[in-house]
DRENMARKE-818204 format. One record per residue: residue number from 0; residue in one letter; x, y, z of N, C-alpha, C in turn. Coordinates in nm, 3 decimals, decimal comma, padded with zeros to 5 digits. Each point is the difference from the previous one (the first is absolute). Layout:
BEGIN
i/aa/n.x/n.y/n.z/ca.x/ca.y/ca.z/c.x/c.y/c.z
NUM/A/X/Y/Z/X/Y/Z/X/Y/Z
...
This chain:
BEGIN
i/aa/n.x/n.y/n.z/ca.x/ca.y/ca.z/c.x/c.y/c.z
0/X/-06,950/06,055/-02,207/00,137/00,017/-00,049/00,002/-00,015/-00,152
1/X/00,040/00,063/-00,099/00,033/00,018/-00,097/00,082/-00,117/-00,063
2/X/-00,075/-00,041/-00,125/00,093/-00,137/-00,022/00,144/00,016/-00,013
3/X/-00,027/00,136/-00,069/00,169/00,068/-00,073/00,094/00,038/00,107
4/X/-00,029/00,046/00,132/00,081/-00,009/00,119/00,072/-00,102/00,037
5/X/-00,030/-00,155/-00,035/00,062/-00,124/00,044/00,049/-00,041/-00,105
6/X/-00,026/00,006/-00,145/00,038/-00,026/-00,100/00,107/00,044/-00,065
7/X/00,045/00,161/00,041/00,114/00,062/-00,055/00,140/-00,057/00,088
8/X/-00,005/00,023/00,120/00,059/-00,006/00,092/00,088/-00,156/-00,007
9/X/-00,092/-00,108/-00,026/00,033/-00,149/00,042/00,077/-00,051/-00,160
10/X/-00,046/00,073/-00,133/00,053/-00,017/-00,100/00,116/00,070/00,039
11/X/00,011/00,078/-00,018/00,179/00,050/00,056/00,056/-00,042/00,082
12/X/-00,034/-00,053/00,112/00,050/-00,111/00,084/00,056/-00,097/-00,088
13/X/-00,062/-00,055/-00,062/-00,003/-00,092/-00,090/00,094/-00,010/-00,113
14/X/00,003/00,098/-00,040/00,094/00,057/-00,126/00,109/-00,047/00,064
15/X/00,050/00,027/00,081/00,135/-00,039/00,071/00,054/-00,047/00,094
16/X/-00,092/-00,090/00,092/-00,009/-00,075/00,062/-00,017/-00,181/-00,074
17/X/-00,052/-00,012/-00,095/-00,076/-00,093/-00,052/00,142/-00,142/00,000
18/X/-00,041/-00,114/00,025/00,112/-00,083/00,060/00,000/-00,066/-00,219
19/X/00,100/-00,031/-00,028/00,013/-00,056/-00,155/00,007/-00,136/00,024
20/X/-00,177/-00,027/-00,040/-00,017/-00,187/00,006/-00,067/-00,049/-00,163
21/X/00,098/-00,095/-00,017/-00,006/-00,056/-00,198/-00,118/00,010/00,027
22/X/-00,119/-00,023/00,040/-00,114/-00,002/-00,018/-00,058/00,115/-00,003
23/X/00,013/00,104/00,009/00,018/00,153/-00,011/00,011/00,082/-00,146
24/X/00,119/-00,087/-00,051/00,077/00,054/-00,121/-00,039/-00,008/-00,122
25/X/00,007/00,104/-00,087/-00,078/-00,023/-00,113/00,006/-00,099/-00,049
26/X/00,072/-00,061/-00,043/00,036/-00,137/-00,083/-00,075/-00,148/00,073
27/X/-00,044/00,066/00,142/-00,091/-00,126/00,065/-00,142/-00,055/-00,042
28/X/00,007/-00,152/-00,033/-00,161/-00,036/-00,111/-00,060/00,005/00,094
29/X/-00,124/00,012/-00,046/-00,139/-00,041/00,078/00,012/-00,163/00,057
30/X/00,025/-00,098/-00,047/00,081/-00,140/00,074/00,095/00,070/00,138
31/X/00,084/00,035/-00,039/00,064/00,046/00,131/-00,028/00,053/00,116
32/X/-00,093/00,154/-00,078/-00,108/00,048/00,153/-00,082/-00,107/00,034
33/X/-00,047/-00,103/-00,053/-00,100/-00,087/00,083/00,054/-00,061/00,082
34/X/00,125/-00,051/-00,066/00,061/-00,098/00,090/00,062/00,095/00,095
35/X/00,074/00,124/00,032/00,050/00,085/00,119/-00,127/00,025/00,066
36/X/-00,150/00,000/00,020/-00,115/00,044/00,046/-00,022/-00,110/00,081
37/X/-00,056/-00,114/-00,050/00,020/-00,160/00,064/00,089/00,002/00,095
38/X/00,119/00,016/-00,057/00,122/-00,065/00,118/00,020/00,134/00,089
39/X/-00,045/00,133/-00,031/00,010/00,067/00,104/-00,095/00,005/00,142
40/X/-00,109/-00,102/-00,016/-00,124/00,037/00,093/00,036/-00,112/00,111
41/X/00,043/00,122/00,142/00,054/-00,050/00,078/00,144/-00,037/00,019
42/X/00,084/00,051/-00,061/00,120/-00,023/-00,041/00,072/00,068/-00,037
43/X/00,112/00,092/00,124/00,105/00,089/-00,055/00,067/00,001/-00,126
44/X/00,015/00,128/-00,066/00,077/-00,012/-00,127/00,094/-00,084/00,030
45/X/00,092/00,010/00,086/00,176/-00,002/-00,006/-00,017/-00,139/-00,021
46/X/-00,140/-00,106/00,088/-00,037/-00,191/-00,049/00,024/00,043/-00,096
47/X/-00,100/00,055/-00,102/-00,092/-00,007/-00,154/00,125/00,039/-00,131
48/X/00,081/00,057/00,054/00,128/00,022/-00,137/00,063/-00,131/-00,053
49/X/00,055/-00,051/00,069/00,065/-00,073/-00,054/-00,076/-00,136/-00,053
50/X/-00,133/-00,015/00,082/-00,047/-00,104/-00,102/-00,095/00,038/-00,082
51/X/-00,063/00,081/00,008/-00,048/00,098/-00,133/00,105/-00,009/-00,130
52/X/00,123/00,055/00,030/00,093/-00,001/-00,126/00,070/-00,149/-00,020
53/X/-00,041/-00,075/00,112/-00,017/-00,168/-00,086/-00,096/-00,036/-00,074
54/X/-00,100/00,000/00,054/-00,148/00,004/-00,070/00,018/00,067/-00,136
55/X/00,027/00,113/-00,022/00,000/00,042/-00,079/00,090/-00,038/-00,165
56/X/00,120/-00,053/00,072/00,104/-00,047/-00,068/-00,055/-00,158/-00,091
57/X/-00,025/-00,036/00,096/-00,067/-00,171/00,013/-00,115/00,027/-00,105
58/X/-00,079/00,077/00,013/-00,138/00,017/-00,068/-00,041/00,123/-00,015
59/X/00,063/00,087/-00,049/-00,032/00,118/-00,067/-00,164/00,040/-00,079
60/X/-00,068/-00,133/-00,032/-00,105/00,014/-00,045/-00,110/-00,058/00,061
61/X/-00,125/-00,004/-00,016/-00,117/-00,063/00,062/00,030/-00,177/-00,055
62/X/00,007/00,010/-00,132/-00,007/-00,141/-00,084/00,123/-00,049/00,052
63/X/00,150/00,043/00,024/00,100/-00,063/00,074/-00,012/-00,083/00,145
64/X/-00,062/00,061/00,098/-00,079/-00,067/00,082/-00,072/-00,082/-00,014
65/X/-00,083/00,003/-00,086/-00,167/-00,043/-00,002/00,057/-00,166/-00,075
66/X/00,095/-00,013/-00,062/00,050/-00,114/-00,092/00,098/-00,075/00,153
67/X/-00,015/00,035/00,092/00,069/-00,059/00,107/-00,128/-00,079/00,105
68/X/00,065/-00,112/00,096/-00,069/-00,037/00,064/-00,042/00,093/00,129
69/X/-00,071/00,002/00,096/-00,059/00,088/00,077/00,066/-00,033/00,092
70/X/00,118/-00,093/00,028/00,056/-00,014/00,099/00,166/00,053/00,004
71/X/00,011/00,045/-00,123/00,119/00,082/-00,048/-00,018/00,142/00,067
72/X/-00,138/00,046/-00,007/-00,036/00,127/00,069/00,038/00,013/00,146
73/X/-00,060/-00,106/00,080/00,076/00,000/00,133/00,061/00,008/00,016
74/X/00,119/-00,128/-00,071/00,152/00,015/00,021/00,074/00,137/-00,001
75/X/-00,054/00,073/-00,127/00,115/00,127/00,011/-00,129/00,123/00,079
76/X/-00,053/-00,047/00,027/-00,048/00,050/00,131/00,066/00,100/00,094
77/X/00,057/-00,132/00,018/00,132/00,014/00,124/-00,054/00,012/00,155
78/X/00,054/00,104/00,081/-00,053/-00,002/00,098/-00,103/00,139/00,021
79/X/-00,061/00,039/-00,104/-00,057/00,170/00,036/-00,141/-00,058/00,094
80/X/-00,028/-00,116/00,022/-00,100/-00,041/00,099/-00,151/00,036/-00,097
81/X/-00,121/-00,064/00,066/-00,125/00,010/-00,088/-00,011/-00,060/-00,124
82/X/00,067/-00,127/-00,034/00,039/-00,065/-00,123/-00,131/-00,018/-00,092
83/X/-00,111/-00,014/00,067/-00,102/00,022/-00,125/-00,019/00,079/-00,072
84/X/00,114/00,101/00,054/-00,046/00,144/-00,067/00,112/-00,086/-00,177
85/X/00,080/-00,097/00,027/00,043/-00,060/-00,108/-00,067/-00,052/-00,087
86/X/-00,093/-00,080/00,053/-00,082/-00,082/-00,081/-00,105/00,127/-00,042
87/X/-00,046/00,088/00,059/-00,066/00,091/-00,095/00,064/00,066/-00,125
88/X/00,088/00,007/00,021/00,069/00,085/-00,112/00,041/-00,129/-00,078
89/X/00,038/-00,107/-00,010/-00,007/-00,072/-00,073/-00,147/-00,030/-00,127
90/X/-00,071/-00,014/00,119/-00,149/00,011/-00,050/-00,069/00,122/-00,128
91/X/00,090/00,118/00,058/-00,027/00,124/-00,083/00,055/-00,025/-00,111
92/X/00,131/-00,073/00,020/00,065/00,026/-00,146/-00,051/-00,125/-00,088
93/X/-00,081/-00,085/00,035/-00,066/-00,102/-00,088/-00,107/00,093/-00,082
94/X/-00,075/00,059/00,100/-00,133/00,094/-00,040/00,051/00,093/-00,097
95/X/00,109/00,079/00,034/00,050/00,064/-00,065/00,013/-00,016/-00,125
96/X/00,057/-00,127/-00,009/00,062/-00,082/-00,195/-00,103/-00,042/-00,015
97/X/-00,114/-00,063/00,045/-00,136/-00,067/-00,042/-00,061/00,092/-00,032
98/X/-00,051/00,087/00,073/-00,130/00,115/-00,055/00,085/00,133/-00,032
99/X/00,095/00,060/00,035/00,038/00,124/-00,057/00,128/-00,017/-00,106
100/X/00,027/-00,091/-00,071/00,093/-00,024/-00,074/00,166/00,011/00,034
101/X/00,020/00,020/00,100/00,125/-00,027/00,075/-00,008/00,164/00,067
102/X/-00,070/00,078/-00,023/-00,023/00,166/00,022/-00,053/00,038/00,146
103/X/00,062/00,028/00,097/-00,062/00,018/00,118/-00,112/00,140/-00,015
104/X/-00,143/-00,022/00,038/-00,110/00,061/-00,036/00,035/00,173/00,029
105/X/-00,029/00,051/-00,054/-00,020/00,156/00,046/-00,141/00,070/00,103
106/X/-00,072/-00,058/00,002/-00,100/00,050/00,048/-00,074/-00,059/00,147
107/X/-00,033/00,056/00,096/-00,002/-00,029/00,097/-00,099/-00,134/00,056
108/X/-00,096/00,017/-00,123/-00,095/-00,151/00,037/00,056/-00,064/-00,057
109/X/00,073/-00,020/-00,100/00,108/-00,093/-00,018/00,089/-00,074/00,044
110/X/00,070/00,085/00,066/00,120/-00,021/00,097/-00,099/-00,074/00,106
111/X/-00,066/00,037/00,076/-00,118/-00,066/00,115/-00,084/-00,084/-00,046
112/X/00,000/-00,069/-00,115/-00,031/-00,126/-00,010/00,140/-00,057/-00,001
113/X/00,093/00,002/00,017/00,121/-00,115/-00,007/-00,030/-00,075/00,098
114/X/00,095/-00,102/00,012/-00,015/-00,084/00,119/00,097/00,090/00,148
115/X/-00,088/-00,010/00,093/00,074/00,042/00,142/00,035/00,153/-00,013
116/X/-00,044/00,089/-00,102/-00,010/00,140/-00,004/-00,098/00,063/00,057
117/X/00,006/00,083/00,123/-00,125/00,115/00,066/00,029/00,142/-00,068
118/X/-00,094/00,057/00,102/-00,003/00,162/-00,088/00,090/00,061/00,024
119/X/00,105/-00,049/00,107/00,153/00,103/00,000/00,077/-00,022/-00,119
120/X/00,020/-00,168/-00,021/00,119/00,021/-00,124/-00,035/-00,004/-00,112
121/X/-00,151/00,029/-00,018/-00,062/00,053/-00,188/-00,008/00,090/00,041
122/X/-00,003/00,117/00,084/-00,054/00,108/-00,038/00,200/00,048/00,025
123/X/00,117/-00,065/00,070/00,122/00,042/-00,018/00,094/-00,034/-00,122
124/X/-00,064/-00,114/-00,102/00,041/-00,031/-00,102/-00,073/00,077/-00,155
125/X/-00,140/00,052/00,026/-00,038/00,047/-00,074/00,077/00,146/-00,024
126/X/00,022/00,051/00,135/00,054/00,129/-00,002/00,146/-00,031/-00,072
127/X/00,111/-00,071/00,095/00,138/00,019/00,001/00,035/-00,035/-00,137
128/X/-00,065/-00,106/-00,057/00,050/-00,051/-00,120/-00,048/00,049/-00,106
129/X/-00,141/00,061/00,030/-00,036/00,067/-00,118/-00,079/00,143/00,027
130/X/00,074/00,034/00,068/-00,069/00,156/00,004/-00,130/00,026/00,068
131/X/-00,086/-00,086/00,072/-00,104/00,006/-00,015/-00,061/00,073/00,114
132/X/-00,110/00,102/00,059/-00,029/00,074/00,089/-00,073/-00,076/00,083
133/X/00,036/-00,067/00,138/-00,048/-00,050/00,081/00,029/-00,005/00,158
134/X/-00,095/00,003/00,049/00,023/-00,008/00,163/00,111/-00,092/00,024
135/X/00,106/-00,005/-00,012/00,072/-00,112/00,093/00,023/00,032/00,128
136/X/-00,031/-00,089/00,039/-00,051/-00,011/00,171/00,143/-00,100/00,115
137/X/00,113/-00,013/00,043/00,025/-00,120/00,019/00,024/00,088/00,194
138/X/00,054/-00,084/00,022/-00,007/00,019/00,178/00,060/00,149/00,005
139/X/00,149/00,041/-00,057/00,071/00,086/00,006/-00,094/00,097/-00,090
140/X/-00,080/00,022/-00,067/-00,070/00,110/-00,054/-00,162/00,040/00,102
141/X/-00,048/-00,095/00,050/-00,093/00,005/00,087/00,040/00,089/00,129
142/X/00,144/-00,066/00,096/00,023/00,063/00,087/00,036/00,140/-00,054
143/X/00,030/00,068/-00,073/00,062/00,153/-00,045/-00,135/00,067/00,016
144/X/-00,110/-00,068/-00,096/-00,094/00,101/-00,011/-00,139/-00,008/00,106
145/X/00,043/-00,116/00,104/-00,034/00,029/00,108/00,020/00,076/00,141
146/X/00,179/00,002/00,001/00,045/00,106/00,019/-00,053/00,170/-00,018
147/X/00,031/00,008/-00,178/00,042/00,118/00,021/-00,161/00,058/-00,044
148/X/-00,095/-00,047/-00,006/-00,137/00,053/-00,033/-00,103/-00,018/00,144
149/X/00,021/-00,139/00,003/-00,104/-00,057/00,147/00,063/00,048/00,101
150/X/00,103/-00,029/00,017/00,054/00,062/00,142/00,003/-00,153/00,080
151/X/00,031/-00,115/-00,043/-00,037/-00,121/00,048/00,141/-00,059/-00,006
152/X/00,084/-00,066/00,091/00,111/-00,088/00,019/00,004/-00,079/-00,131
153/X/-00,099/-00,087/00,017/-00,019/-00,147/-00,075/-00,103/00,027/-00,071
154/X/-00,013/-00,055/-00,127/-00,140/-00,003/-00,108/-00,064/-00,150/00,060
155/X/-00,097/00,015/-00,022/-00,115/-00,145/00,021/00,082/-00,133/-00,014
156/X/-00,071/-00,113/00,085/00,074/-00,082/-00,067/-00,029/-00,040/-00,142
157/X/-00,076/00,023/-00,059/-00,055/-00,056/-00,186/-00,065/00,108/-00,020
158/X/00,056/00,017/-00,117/-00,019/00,182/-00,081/-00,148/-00,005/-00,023
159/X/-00,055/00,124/00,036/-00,190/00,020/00,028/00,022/00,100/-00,183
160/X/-00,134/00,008/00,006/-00,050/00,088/-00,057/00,058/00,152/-00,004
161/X/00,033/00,078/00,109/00,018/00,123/00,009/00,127/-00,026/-00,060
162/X/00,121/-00,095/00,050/00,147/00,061/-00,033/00,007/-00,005/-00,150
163/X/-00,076/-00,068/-00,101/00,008/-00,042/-00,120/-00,033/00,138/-00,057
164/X/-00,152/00,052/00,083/-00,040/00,103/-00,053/00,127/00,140/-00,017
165/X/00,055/00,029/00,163/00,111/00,098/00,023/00,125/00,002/-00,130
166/X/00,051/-00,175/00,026/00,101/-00,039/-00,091/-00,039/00,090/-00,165
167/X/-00,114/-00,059/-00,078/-00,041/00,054/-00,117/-00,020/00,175/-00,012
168/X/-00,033/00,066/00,098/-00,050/00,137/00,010/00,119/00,052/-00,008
169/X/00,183/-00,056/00,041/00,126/00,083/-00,010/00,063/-00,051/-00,128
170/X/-00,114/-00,091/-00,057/00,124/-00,010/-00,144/00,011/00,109/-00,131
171/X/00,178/00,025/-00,040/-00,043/00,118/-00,091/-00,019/-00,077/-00,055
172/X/-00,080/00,129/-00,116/-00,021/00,028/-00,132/00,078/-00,121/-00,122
173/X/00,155/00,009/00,061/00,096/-00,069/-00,129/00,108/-00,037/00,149
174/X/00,032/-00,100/-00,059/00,128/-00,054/00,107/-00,011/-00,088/00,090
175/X/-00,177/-00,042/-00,035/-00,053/-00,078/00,201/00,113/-00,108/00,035
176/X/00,122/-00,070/-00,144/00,061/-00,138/00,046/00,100/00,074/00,087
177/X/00,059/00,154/-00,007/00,111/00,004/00,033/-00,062/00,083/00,180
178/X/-00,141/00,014/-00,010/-00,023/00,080/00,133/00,006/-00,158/00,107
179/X/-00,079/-00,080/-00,087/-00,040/-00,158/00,074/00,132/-00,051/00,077
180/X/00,132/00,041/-00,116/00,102/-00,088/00,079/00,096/00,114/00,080
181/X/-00,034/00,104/-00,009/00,086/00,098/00,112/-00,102/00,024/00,130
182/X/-00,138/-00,043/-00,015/-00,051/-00,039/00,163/00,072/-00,120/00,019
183/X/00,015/-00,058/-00,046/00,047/-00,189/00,034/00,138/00,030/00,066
184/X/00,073/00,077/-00,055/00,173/00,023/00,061/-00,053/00,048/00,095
185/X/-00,093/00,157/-00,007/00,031/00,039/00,137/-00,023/-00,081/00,130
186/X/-00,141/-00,068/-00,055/-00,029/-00,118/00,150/00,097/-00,077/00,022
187/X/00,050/-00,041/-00,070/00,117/-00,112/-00,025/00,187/00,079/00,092
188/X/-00,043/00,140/-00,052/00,168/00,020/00,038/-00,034/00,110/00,148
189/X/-00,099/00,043/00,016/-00,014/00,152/00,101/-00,114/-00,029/00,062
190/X/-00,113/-00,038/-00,024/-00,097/-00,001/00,044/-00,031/-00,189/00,052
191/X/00,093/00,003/00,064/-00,021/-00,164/00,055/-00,109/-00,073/00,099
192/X/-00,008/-00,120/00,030/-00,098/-00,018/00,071/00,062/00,009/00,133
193/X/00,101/-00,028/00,023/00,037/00,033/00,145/00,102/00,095/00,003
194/X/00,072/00,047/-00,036/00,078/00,087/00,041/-00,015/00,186/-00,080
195/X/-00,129/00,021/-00,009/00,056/00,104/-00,172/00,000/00,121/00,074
196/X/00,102/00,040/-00,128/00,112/00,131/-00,026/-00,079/00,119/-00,053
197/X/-00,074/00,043/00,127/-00,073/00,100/-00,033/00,113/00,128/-00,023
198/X/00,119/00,037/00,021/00,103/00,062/-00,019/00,022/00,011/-00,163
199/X/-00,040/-00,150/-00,048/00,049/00,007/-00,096/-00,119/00,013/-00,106
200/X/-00,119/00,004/00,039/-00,070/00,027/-00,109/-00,027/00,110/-00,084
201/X/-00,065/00,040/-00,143/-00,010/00,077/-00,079/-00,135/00,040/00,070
202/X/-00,066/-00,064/00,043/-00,148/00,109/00,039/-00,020/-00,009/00,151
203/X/00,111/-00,020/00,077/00,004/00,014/00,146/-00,096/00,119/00,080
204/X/00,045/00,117/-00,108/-00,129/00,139/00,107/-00,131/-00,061/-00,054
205/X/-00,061/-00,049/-00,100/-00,120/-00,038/-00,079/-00,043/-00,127/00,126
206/X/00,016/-00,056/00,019/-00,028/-00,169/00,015/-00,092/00,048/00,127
207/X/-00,105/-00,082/-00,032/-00,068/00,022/00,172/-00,005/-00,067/00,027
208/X/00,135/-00,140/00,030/-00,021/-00,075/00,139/00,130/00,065/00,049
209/X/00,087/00,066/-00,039/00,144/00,085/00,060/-00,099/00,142/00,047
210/X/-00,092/00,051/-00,039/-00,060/00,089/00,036/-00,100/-00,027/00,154
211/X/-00,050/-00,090/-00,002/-00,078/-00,040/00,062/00,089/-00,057/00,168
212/X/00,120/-00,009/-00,004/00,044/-00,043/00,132/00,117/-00,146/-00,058
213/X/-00,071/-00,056/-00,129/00,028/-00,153/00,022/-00,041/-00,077/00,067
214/X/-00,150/00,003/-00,011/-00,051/-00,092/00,100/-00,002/-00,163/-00,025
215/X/-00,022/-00,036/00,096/00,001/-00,187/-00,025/-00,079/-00,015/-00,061
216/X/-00,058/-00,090/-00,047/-00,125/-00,057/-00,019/00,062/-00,194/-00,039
217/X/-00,152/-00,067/00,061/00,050/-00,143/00,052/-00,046/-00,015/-00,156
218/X/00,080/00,017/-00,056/-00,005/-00,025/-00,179/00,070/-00,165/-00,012
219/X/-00,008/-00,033/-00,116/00,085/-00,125/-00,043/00,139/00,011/00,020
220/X/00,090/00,034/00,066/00,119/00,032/00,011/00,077/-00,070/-00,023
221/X/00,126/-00,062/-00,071/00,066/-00,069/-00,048/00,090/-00,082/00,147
222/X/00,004/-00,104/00,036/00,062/-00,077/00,095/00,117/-00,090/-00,046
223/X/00,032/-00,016/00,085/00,087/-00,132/-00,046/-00,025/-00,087/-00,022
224/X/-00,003/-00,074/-00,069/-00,060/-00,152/00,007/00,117/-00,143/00,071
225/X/-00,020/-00,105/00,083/00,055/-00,060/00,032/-00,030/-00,135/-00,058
226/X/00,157/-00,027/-00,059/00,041/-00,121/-00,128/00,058/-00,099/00,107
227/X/00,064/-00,034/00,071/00,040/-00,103/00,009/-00,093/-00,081/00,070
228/X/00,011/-00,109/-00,056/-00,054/-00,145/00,042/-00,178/00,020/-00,041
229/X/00,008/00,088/-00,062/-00,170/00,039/-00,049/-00,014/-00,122/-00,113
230/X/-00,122/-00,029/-00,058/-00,041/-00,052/-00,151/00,096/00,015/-00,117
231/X/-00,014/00,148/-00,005/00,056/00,083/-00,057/00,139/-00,073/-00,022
232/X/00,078/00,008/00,072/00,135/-00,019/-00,001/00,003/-00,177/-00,025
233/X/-00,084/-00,098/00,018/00,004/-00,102/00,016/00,010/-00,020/-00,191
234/X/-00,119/00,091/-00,019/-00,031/-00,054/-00,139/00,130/00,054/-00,127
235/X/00,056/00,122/00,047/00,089/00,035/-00,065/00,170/-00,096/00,014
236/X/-00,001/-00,100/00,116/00,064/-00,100/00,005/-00,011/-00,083/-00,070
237/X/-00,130/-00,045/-00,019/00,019/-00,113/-00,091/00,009/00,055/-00,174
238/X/-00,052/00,093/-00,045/-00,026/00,063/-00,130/00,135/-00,018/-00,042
239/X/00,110/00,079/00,142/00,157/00,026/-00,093/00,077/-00,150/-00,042
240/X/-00,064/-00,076/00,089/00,048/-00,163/-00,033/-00,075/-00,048/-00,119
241/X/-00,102/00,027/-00,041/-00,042/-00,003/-00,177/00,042/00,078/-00,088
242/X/00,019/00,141/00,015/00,032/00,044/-00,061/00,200/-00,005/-00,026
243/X/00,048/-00,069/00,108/00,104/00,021/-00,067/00,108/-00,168/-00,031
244/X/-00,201/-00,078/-00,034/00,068/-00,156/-00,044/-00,074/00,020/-00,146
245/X/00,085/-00,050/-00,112/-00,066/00,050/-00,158/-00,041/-00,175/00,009
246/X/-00,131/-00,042/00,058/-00,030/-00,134/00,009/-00,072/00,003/00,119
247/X/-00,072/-00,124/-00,008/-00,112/-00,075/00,065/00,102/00,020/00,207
248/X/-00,041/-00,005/00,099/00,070/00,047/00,115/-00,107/-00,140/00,081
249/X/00,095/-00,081/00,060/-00,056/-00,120/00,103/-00,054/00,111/00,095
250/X/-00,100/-00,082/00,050/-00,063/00,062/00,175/00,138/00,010/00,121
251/X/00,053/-00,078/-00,005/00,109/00,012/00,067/00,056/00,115/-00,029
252/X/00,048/00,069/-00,075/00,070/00,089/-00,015/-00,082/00,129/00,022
253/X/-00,115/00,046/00,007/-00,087/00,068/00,053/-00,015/-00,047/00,146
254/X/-00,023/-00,100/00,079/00,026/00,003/00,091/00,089/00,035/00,128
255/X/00,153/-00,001/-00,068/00,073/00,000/00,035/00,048/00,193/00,049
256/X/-00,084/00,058/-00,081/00,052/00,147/-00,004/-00,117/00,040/00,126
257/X/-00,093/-00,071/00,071/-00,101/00,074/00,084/-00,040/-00,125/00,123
258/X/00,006/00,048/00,127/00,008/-00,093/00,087/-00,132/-00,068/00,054
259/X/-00,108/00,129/00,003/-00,131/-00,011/00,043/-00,067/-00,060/-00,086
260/X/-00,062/-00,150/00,056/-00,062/-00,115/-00,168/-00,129/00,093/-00,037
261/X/-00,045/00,051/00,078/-00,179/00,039/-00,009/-00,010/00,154/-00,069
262/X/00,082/00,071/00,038/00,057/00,136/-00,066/00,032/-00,019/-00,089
263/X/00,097/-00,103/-00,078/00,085/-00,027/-00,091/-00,114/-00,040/-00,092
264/X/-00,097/-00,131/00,007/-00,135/-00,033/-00,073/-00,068/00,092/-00,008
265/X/-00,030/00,111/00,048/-00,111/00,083/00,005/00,089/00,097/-00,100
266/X/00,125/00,023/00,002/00,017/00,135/-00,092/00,037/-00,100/-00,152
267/X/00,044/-00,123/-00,012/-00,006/-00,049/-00,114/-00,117/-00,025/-00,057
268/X/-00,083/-00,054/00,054/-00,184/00,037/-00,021/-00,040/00,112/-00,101
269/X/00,052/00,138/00,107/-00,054/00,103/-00,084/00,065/00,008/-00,134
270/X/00,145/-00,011/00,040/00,092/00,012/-00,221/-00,060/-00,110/-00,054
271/X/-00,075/-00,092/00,036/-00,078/-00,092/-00,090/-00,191/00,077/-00,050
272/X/00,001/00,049/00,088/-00,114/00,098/-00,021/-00,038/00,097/-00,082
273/X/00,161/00,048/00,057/-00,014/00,125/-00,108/00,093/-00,012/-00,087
274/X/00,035/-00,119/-00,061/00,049/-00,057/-00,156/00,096/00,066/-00,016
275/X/00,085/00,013/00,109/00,141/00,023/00,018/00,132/-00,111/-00,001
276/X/-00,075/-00,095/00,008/00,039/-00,114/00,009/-00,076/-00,164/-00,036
277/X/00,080/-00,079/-00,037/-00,062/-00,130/-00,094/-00,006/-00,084/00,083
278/X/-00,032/-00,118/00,046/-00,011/-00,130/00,036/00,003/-00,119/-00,108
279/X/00,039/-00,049/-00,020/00,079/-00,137/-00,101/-00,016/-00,087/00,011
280/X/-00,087/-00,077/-00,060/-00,058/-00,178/00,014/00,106/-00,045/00,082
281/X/00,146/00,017/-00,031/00,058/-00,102/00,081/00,069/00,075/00,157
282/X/-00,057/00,083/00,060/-00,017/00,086/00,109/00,112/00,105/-00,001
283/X/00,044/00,021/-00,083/00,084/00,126/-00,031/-00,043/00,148/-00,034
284/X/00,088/00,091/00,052/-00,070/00,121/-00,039/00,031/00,083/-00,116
285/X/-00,007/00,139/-00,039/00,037/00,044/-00,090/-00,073/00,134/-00,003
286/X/00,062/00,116/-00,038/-00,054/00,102/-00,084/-00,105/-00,034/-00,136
287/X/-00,099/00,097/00,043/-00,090/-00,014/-00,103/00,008/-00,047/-00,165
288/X/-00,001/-00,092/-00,066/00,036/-00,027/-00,137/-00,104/00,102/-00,109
């Protein structure tokens, strides 16, 4: 298949389909795409707006953050879930003002030495923020061009060799940031993991898994996940009771929000683990200082 067959088609899709997110918009810094990239992984836009444009408000810069404690990061957190993904980006914006002069890096080994950065969001920050020609790869760009090239439901579960290769072989000439993020809508708005709108796609006669029948395949398929009374939910109980005391929090009062003692120790354990949370000579808790 012709790169220019999938490429014309999905940009014009695109042209006027394309959803208007500040992180999108010209006037959006390279600080901003990092921080909308972070808080998007795993995490519907419609979460990611409104505390993105807190975040943003709050700390517009790397050094605005980075001059804050790491437990300020959690707090306005909020609830988008995966909170280390806070303390990384906290972390970045120290690195950031320490080694790049408050300048979020341009270049992709750059960006992938930060702290808690892989090869999706340097090679999506190198592009979006600065133009730069690269495979961006994220779940919603994998499934499209597994779709509409392989003929496959689901892409691998962890991106191989070949899709990186495929991904790079359709980038144009000039434009790769704006081809990178009109695969991303389409997976994102038509080409879904469970329900997609083959009706509605731009390369619907092209695609050979709509060609092919639509066959299954026992791919990684997106499930539901079940939250209540999990870890999960235990630990995000106690977090919102730190995060929403500006001070040291008795055990009692963490106790009090979770019934199961051994569940309840085991998920406070881990926010002590993973330095989400403080412990206090005099047995009190706290967000990270």
């Amino acid at each position: 298949m012709a790169a220019s067959s999938l490429r014309e088609p999905i940009l014009d899709w695109y042209a006027e389909h394309n959803r208007d997110l500040p992180w999108r918009r010209p006037d959006a810094t390279p600080w901003g795409i990092l921080v909308s990239e972070i808080m998007l992984q795993q995490t519907p836009v419609i979460r990611v707006l409104p505390v993105w444009a807190d975040w943003m408000e709050r700390w517009p810069t790397p050094q605005a953050l980075a001059q804050e404690p790491p437990g300020e990061a959690v707090r306005h957190w909020g609830r988008l879930g995966y909170p280390r993904r806070a303390l990384n980006l906290h972390a970045c914006a120290r690195a950031i003002t320490a080694d790049h002069g408050g300048r979020v890096p341009s270049t992709y080994d750059e960006l992938r030495a930060l702290p808690g950065i892989g090869d999706y969001t340097a090679a999506a920050v190198a592009s979006f923020a600065y133009g730069g020609s690269h495979a961006v790869l994220d779940t919603n760009v994998r499934r499209v061009l597994a779709r509409a090239v392989r003929g496959e439901e689901y892409p691998p579960k962890a991106t191989t060799a070949a899709e990186r290769k495929l991904a790079e072989s359709l980038l144009p000439p000039v434009g790769a940031p704006r081809w990178a993020v009109a695969v991303m809508e389409l997976g994102a708005l038509v080409c879904t993991a469970r329900a997609p709108k083959c009706e509605q796609c731009p390369i619907t006669a092209r695609c050979a898994w709509r060609l092919a029948g639509r066959p299954a395949h026992a791919g990684p398929a997106r499930v539901g996940q079940t939250y209540a009374g999990t870890d999960r939910q235990c630990r995000g109980r106690l977090l919102a009771v730190l995060r929403e005391a500006y001070g040291p929090v008795p055990k009692e009062a963490l106790d009090a929000v979770w019934d199961d003692h051994a569940q309840r120790e085991r998920a406070l354990d881990g926010l002590l683990d993973d330095g989400l949370a403080e412990l206090l000579d005099d047995g009190t808790y706290r967000l990270p200082a």
